[in-house]
N, C-alpha and C positions, 0 to 999 in steps of 0.2 A: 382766657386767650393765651395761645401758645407763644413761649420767647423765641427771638430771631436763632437762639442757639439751638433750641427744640426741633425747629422745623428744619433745620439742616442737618441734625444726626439725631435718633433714636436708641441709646443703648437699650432699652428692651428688643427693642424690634432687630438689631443684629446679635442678641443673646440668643434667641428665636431661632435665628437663620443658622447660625452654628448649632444648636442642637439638630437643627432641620438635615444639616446635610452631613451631621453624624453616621447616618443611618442609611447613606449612598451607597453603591456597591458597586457603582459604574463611576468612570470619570466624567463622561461625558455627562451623565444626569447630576452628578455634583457639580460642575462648570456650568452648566445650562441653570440649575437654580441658583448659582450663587449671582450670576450676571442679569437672570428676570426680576428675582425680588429684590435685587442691588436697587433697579430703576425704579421697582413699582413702590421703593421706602417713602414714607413721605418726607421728601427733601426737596434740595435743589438739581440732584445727580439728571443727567443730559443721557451719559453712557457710560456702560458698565463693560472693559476689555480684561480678557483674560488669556495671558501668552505664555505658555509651557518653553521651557529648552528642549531643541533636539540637539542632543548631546556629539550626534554622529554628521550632523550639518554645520553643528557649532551657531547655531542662529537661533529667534523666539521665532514662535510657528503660534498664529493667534489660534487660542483654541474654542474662545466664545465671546460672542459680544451682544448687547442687547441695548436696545433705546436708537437715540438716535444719531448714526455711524457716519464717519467720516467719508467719502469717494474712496469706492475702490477697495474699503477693507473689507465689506463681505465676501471677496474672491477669495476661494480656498489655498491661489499659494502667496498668500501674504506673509511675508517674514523680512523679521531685522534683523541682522548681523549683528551677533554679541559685540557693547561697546558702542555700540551705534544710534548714536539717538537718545533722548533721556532715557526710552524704555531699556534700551540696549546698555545705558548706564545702570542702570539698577541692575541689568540680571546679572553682570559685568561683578560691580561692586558688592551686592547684596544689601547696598542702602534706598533708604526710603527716600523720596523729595517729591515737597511739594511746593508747585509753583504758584503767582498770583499773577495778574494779567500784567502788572510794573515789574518781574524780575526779568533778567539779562538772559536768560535762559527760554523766557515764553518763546522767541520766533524757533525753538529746537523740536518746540510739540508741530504733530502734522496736521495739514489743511486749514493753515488758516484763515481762509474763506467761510468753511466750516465752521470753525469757531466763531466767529465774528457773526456769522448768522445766527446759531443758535445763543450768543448772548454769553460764551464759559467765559469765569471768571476767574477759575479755580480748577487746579490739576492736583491729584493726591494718587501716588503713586507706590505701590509695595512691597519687597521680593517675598514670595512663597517659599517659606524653607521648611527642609526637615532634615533633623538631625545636621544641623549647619552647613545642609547642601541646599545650594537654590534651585528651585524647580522649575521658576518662572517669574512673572508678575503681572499683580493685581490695579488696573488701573481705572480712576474714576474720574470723570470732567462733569465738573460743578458749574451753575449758574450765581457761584457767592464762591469767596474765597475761603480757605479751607481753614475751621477752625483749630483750636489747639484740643479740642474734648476729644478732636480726631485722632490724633498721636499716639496715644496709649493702645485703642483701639483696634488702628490699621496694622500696630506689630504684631498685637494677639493675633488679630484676621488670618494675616498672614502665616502664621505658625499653626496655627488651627488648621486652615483650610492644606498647607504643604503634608500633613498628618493625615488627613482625612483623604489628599490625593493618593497617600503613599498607601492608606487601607485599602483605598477603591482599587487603587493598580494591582495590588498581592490578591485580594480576591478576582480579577479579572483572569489575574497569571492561571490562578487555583483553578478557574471554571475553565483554560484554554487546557492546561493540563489534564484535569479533569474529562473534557472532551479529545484532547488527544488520547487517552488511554483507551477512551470508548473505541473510538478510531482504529488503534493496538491491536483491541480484542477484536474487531470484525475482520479487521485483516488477518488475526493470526488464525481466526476461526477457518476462514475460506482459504488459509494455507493448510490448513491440519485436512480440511475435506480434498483437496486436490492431494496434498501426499499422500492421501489413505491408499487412489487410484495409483500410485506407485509403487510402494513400500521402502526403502531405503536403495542404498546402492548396493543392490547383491548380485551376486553373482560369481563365478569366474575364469569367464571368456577372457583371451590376452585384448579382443576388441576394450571391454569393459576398462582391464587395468590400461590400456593405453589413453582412455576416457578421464580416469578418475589422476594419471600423472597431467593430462592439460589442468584439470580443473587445479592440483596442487602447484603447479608453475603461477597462476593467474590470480589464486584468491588473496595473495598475500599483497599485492600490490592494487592502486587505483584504477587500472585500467578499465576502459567501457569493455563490455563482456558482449558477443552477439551471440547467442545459442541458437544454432541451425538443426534441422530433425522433425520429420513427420511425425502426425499426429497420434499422442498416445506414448511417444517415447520417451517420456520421462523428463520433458526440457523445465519444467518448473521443480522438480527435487534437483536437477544441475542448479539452479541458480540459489537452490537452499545449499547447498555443498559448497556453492561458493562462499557466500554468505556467510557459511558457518567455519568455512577455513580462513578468512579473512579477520584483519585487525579490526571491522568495524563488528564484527560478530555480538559487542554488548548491546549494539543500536537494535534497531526495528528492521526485520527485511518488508517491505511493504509490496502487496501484487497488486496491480490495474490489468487486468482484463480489457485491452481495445477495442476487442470485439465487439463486448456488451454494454459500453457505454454510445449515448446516443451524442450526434456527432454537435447539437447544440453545446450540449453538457460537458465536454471534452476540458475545457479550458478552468471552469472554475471545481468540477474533481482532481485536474490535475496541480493548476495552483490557486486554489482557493477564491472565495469571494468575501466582498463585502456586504452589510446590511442595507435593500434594497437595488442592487446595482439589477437587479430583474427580477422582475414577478416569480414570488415565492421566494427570495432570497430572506427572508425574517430575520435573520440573527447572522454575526457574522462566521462562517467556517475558513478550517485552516484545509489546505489543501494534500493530496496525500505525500506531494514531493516535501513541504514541511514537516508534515507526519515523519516522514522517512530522516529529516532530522539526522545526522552522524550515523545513519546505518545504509542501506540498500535500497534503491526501489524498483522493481522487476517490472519492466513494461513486457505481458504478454502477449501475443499477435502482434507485433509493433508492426508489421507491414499494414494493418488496416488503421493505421493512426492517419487521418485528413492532413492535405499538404497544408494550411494554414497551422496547424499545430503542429507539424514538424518545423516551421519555420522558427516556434517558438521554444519548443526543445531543443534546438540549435543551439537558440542563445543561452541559455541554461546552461547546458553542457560544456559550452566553450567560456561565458564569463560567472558560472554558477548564482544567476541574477535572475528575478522575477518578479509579477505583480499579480496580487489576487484583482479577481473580476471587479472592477468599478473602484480601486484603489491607485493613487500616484505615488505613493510609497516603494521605493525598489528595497526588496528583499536579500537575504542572502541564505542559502542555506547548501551545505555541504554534505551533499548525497550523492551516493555510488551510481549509476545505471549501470543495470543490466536487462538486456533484451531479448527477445527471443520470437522465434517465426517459425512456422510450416512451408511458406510462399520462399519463392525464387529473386531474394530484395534485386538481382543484376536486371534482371527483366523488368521489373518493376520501375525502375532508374529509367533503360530505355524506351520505356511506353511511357514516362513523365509522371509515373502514381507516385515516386517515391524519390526524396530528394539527395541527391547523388554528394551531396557534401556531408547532410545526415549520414549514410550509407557508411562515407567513408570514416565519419567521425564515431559510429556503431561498431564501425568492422575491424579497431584496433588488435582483438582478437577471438577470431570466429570457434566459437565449440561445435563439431559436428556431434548430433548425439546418435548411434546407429538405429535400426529397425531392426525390430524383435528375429525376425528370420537369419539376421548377418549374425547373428548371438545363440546362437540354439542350445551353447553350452551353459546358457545362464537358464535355462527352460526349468529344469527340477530344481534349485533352488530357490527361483523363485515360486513356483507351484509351491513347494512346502513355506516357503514363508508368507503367501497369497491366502494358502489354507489356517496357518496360525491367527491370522489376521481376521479372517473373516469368523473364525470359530470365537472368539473374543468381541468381534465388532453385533455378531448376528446372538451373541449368547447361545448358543447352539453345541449338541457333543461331535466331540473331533472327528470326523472318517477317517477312513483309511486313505492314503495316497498308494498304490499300485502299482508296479513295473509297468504292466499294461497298460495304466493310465497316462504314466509318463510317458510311453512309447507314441500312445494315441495324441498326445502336447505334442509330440516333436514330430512326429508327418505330417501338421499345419502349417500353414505357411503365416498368419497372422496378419491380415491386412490393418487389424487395429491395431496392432504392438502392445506394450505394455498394459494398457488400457483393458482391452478387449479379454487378458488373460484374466486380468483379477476379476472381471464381470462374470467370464465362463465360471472361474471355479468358487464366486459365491454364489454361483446360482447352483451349481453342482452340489456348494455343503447342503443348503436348503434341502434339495434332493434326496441326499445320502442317509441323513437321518442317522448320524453315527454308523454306518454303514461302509462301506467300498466307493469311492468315488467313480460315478461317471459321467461322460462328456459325450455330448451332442452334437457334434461339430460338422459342419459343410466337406465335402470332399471341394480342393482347390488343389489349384497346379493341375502336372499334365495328367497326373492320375485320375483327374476326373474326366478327362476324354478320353484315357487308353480302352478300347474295346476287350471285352473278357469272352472266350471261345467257353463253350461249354464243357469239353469234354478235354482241355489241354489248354496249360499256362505258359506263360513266355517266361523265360529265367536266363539271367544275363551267364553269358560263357565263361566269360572273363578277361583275359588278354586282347582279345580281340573283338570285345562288344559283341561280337553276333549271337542274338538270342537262338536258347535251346530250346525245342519244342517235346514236351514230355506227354507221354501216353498217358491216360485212364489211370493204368497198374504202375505208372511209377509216382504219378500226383498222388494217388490213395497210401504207395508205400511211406513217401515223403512224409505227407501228414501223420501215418502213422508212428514213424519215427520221432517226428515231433513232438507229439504229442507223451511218445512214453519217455522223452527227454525232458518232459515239465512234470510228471507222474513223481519220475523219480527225484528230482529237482526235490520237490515237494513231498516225497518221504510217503510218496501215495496216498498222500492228503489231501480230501478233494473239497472238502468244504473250510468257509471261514476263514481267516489269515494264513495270509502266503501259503494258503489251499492250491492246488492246481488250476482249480477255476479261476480263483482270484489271479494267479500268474496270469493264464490265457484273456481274462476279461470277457468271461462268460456263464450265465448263469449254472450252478453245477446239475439240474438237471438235462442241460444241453450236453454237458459233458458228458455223462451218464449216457446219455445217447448214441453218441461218438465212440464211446469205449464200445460201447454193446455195437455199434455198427462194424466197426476196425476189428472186432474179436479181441479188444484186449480184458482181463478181466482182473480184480482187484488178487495179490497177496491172498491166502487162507486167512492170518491173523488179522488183515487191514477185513477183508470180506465180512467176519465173523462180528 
């Protein structure tokens, strides 16, 4: 038969329990077993509470409790005021006490109704430390008064369990860092394929350098950044320019894509969720404005962002505060915004899609970015650095870039801008085959409605605009003039690099045709 001391404490069975929740890697699955098998010991124990410090509240926050509870403390925001209360003495002092139903202290435990119903007779009370900080504390209500076998015990518990919290917490940290990194690389992945469609900031149009002196005014300081600029113009390598001129430059620049998130999911991609807070929610995620953590987070399309989520970017923005999905926890995290849109945000205000305090708290300083057409001197640089790019990206041998290719760039007008060019000219290396580059391109602007006369061209005067109308014999003279001004140009070289052909941008048996038609005829030594 078991003695009365037996059946009230176990040292096997909490020898047990401490190996058991050596092996936790969560706190929460360490708290929850130390509080189920607390009750299910064979004793006298009623209920098993377990109350952490939030060190930023200054209060205990119960973190688990099992058996059977007082009124009112399974609500999630139950908490004591450090100091306050026996418990609030322990975490207070970092001392143990335990009470018996005759000390001067019993009416300071809560609900004694509770008590009194379930028959406690005994209160054993413990701080969880580690490394002589307190964590928290461990508390037990007995149906017997708390023996002395307990004493030794409850300090080890205690120091045990504050170590094995402190393990569980650095492996949690491990696995949230861990998956922010994951996080890092997906965003830095889908920034490196969107810069690809850019290439850097080349060029040099005085448009461009008057572009890249906003961005050096702007990066160095906190301001919210709006990047304004039709599509394809390069507004996501602006906000890497910022980013990268900027003191947060060692952080993360992080992109969200507005567009292509769906308008449920808006809230917990942007600040994170908890486990469970919605179907499919499994495990908890950090959000990507955490993610972005002491660096950038580039909201793209921001005008397709839902007004209820603007409302909540508001508050962000202005008190740098938040909550993941199905969490009461307010946050804080210290990240840049920068934005950026195709859409017209003023119209958008007065049709009521967009919220005109967001607007103005976005619009501290608008970057316009131009369109490829207002830039045309940036045209061959960039071509040649589109072609270096794609000759590396496609593994592919280099072509040639050509006067006449460049020339054929720059009588486009570009309704895709940036965008549109680097697509023409990898599809052109494809083509080229280490060859001559050429481009396929739409006739746009008015030259595609100007009518052409068969037998006479319109050619501007000069001074006074009025087109000259030129005969037969002076259009045939003209071209042939031309023609032996590229011959000669080219050293009467007609095939192959910086050939004649290759000047004009035509195959050299067209040319061959052309000479033989115009009567021009090669050199004796080029002939021979």
């Amino acid at each position: 038969m078991e003695s009365t001391a037996d059946s009230r404490f176990d040292p096997n069975y909490a020898m047990q329990l401490l190996l058991d929740i050596a092996h936790e890697q969560s706190v929460e699955g360490l708290l929850n077993k130390v509080v189920t098998r607390g009750v299910a010991q064979p004793s006298e124990t009623v209920c098993v509470q377990v109350w952490l410090i939030d060190k930023a509240e200054r209060c205990l926050r119960l973190a688990a409790a099992a058996g059977s509870l007082p009124a009112g403390l399974s609500e999630s925001a139950n908490t004591i005021a450090m100091g306050t209360g026996v418990l609030g003495q322990i975490a207070a002092t970092g001392r143990r006490i335990v009470l018996q139903q005759s000390d001067a202290d019993w009416e300071r435990l809560p609900d004694p109704v509770w008590m009194a119903r379930e028959g406690i007779l005994g209160f054993n009370g413990s701080p969880i430390r580690f490394k002589e900080e307190v964590l928290g504390v461990v508390a037990g209500y007995l149906r017997a008064e708390v023996g002395q076998e307990r004493g030794p015990w409850s300090e080890l518990f205690g120091n045990y369990m504050g170590a094995a919290i402190a393990n569980a917490r650095a492996f949690e940290e491990i696995q949230c860092l861990k998956s922010q990194l994951e996080l890092h690389n997906t965003y830095l992945q889908e920034e490196v394929i969107e810069a690809k469609a850019f290439g850097d900031l080349v060029g040099q149009s005085g448009i461009l350098r008057q572009l890249i002196s906003q961005i050096d005014l702007v990066a160095p300081t906190e301001a919210s950044v709006l990047i304004l600029g039709e599509t394809g113009t390069g507004k996501e390598l602006v906000a890497h320019e910022i980013h990268r001129r900027s003191q947060r430059k060692q952080g993360p620049l992080v992109r969200v894509n507005c567009a292509s998130i769906p308008r449920e999911l808006f809230e917990s991609e942007l600040f994170g969720h908890m486990r469970g807070s919605f179907t499919g929610a499994i495990k908890d995620r950090a959000g990507r404005i955490e993610t972005a953590e002491k660096g950038t987070l580039f909201l793209d399309e921001i005008g397709e962002l839902p007004l209820d989520m603007q409302t909540k970017l508001l508050r962000f923005l202005q008190e740098k505060k938040y909550e993941r999905v199905g969490d009461d926890r307010t946050r804080h995290a210290d990240v840049r915004i920068i934005g950026a849109t195709n859409r017209d945000l003023k119209k958008a205000v007065a049709a009521g899609r967009f919220r005109e305090d967001l607007f103005y708290r976005l619009h501290v300083f608008p970057v316009h970015v131009p369109p490829l057409r207002e830039r045309k001197d940036d045209i061959p640089p960039l071509a040649s650095h589109f072609v270096n790019l794609s000759v590396r990206d496609l593994k592919s041998a280099k072509p040639r870039l050509t006067r006449a290719a460049v020339t054929e760039l720059l009588n486009y007008d570009w309704p895709g801008n940036i965008r549109e060019l680097r697509n023409v000219i990898e599809r052109a290396v494809i083509l080229a085959r280490g060859g001559a580059l050429s481009f396929d391109l739409p006739v746009t602007g008015a030259s595609a409605n100007t009518p052409r006369p068969a037998s006479k061209a319109q050619v501007s005067e000069g001074s006074n605009g009025t087109p000259k109308l030129l005969t037969e014999a002076e259009l045939r003279s003209l071209e042939r003039n031309n023609l032996l001004a590229n011959l000669e140009a080219a050293k009467w070289k007609i095939r192959g690099p910086d050939g004649a052909a290759e000047l004009l941008g035509v195959k050299p048996t067209t040319l061959y045709s052309r000479m033989q038609k115009l009567g021009i005829k090669l050199p004796e030594s080029e002939d021979a």
